[in-house]
Each structure stands twice: as structure tokens, then as C-alpha cells.
C-alpha positions in Angstrom: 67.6 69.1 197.2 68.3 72.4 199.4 65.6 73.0 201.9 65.2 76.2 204.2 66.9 75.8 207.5 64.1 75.9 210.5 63.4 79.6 212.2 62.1 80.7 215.5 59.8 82.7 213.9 56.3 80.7 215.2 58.3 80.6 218.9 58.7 84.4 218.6 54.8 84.9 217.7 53.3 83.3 220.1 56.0 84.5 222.7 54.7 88.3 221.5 50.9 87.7 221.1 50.4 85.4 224.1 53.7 86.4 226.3 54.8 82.8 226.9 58.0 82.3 227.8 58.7 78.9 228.0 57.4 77.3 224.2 57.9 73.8 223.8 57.9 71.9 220.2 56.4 68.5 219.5 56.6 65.8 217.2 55.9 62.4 217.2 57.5 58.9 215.5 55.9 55.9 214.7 52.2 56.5 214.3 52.3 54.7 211.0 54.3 51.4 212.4 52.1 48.0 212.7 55.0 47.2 216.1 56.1 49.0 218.8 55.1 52.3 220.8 54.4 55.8 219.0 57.2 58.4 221.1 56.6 61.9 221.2 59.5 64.0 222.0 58.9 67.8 223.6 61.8 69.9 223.6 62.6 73.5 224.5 65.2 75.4 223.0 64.9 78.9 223.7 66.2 81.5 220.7 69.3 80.1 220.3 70.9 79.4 216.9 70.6 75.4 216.1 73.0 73.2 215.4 73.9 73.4 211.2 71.6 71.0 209.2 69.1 71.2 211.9 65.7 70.1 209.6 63.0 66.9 209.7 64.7 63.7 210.8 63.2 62.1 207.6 65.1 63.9 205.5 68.4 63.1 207.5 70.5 60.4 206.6 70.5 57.5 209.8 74.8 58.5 210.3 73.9 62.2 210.4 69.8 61.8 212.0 72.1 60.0 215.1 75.2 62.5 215.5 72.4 65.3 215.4 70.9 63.7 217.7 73.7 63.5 219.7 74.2 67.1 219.4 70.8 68.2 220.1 70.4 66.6 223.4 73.0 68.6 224.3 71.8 72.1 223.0 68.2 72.2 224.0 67.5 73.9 227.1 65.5 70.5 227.8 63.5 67.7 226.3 61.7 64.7 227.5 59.8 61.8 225.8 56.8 59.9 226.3 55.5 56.4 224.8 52.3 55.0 224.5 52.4 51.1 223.6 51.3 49.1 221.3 48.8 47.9 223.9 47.8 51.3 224.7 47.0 52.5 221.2 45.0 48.8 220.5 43.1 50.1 223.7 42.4 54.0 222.9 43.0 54.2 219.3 45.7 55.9 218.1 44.4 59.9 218.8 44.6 59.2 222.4 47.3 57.7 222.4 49.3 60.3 220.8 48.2 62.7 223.5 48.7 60.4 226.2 52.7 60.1 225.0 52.8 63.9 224.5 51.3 64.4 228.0 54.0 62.0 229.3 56.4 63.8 227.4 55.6 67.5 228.9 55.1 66.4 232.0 58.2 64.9 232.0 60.0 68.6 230.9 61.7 70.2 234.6 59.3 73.1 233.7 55.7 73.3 232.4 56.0 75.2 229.1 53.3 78.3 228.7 52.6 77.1 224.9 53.3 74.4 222.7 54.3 74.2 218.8 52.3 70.9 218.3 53.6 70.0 214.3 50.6 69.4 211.6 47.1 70.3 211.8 45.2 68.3 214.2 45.7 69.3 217.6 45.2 66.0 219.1 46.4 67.6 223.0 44.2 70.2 223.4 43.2 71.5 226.9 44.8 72.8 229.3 47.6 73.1 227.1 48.2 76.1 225.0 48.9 74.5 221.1 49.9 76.2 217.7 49.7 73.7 215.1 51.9 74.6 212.0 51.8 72.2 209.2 55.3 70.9 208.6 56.5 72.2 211.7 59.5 69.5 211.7 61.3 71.7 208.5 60.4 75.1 209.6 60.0 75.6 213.5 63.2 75.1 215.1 61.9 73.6 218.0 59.7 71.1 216.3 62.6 70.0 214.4 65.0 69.4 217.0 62.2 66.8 218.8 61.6 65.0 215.3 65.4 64.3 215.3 65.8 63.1 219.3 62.3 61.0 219.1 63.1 59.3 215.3 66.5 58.1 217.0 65.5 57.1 219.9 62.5 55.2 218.7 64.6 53.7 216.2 67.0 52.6 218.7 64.4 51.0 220.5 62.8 49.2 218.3 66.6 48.1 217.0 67.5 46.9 220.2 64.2 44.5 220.5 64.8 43.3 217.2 68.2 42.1 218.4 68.3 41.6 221.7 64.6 39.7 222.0 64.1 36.3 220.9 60.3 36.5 220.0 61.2 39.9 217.7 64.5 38.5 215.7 63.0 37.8 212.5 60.8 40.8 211.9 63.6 43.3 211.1 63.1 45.9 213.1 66.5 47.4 213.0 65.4 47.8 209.5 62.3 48.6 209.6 61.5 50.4 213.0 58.2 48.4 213.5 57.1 49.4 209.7 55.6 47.0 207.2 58.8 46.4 204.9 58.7 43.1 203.2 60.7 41.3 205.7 58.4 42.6 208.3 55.2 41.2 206.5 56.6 37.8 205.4 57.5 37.2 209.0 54.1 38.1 210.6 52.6 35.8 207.6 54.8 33.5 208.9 54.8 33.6 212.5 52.2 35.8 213.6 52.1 39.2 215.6 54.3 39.0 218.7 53.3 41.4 221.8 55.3 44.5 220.5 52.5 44.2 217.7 49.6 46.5 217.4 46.5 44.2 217.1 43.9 46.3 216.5 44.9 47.3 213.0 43.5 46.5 209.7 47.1 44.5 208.1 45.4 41.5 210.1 42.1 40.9 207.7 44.7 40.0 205.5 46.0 37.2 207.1 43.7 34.7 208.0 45.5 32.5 210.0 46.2 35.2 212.4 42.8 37.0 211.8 41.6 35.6 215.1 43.9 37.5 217.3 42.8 40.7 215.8 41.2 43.4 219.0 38.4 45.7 217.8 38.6 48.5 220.0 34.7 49.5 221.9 33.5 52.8 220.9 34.1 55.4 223.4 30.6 55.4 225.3 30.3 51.7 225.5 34.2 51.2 226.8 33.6 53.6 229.7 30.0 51.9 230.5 31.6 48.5 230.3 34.2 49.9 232.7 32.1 51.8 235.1 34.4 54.8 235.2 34.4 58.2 233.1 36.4 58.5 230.0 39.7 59.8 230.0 40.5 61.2 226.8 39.0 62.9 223.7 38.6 60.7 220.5 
């Protein structure tokens, strides 16, 4: 199915209405996944012209997502990426931990952008940083699209790598699966439980109750920080 090719054209309005000049795009992998971290990719990229067939990583096959990958990481003016574990997100929930691995990911840029293109609606980074959230920003905001590409492969890498390479992860798939609940994926956990690349706060435990024990309910916000004795960190 043809698809329009990403523009700069958010990059350019908020370059003329704000006078940014350094505009970084956002997007995140694996928020969905029951294993593994979420990643967040920022990436600047200037005006230049992308590289041809430049669009969402989902709708990239995995041979062309990874040579466009390859390709992007050298284009872009720079990118950086930041994770936030499966034990982080059990611990803040999953909106603060998304801005905690965009955070990482910024921070982690040689130069602090002026704005961000943050894609979908929520703006789950908010202050200090300067956001425009444009739904679908992965097919149409060339920016956005090139750190879907770069933070689908390298998450998928990742979680390829642990699936292979670590004992405790082999029969879970997740060179197949990326940490998502494919069949494979769910008759091992039935099977053998959640390992600790497993998120164990989420609901896919109630539904197996020989595991159900191990399941973490996350505090509320108030009672976490009392518990703690120190201040919140981050806004749920």
C-alpha cells in the first residue's frame, strides 16, 4: 500500500513560531511487550532530504527496518537512546517510565535540542522540555521517523541477543517476538514462569495462577514517596 513519504514540515513550524534551532524527534519501542525495557530513541536531523523509504519502522520489513537503520545512524546529525527496565516500569508504571528513557535519551544527544517532536498525543515528558505531539508522527515527521527505525532495531536486537545468548531467556522466543506475547512466548511463561527481563507488574499474570504470586502491584504515587521518605520524581 503506498504511503506519503515523512516531511519536515512540523520541524519547520516550530523552527518559525518558536525559533528553535535544534528540534529533536521521539519515538518509543516496546511499551506494549510483557519482557524487556521500553527504548526511546531522540534523533536530530536537521532539513536534510532522508534516506528513500524513510517511514514507520512497523511498516518496514525486518531486512529493509535493519539496512535503514544502518543508513540512518549515519545521516542524522545525531541520536541517542535511553531504556527504562522492566524493573523500572514494575516500579513507576509505564508513563514514567517512558519519560524517564526519553530523558535518558536527550540527555544523552552532544547538544540539548530547543524543542521536541514527541510522536502521538500524550505528552508524557513535559517540563522543561519544549514538546509538539503529532499523532502519527513516525509516517509523517521526518525526524520522528528516523528514531522509530534506530530504536525498533536496536530494541529488537536486544532482546534477540538475550533470547540467544541467556540461558534463563532461551525458550521465550524473543528473537521472534521482541518480549511480545506470541504464543511461544505465553506457553513458555505458562510453563516456566517470568524470568527477570519480565515485567511483573502487569495484568498477563492473573491468568496464571501458578505464577500469580510473583505478581508486584505498584503503590500509588503519594503512598510510594511516604513509604520512601523522599519527594516524588515524576508525573503519573
Amino acid at each position: 500500500m503506498p504511503y506519503e513519504p515523512p516531511t519536515h514540515s512540523v520541524e519547520r513550524s516550530i523552527r518559525a513560531v518558536t525559533g528553535a534551532k535544534i528540534v529533536a524527534g521521539i519515538d518509543e519501542v516496546g511499551r506494549g511487550a510483557w519482557a524487556g525495557p521500553v527504548t526511546v530513541c531522540a534523533a536530530v536531523t536537521g532539513l536534510r532530504r532522508p534516506p528513500a523509504g524513510l517511514t514507520d519502522s512497523k511498516l518496514l520489513t525486518p531486512k529493509r527496518r535493519t539496512a535503514l537503520a544502518a543508513e540512518l545512524e549515519q545521516w542524522v546529525t545525531a541520536y541517542a537512546l535511553g531504556d527504562a527496565s522492566p524493573t523500572e516500569i514494575d516500579e513507576l508504571g509505564m508513563t514514567a517510565a517512558l519519560r524517564l528513557a526519553a530523558i535518558r535519551a536527550l540527555e544523552g544527544l552532544p547538544v540539548r535540542p530547543d524543542a521536541v517532536i514527541l510522536d502521538g498525543k500524550h505528552d508524557y515528558l513535559g517540563s522543561p522540555w519544549q514538546v509538539r505531539t503529532v499523532i502519527k508522527g513516525d509516517q509523517s515527521c521526518v525526524a520522528v521517523a528516523a528514531a522509530s527505525v534506530i530504536a525498533k532495531v536496536r530494541r529488537d536486537t536486544l532482546m534477540a541477543t538475550l533470547g540467544s545468548e541467556t540461558e534463563d531467556c532461551a525458550a521465550y522466543a524473543f528473537g521472534d517476538n521482541a518480549g511480545y506475547p506470541s504464543p511461544v512466548h505465553k506457553a513458555a511463561l505458562h510453563e516456566l514462569g517470568p524470568t527477570s527481563y519480565h515485567r511483573l507488574s502487569w495484568a498477563y499474570l492473573d491468568g496464571m495462577p501458578r505464577w500469580r504470586h510473583l505478581k508486584k502491584v505498584r503503590l500509588p504515587a503519594e503512598a510510594a514517596a511516604l513509604e520512601s521518605g523522599g519527594q516524588l520524581g515524576f508525573d503519573f
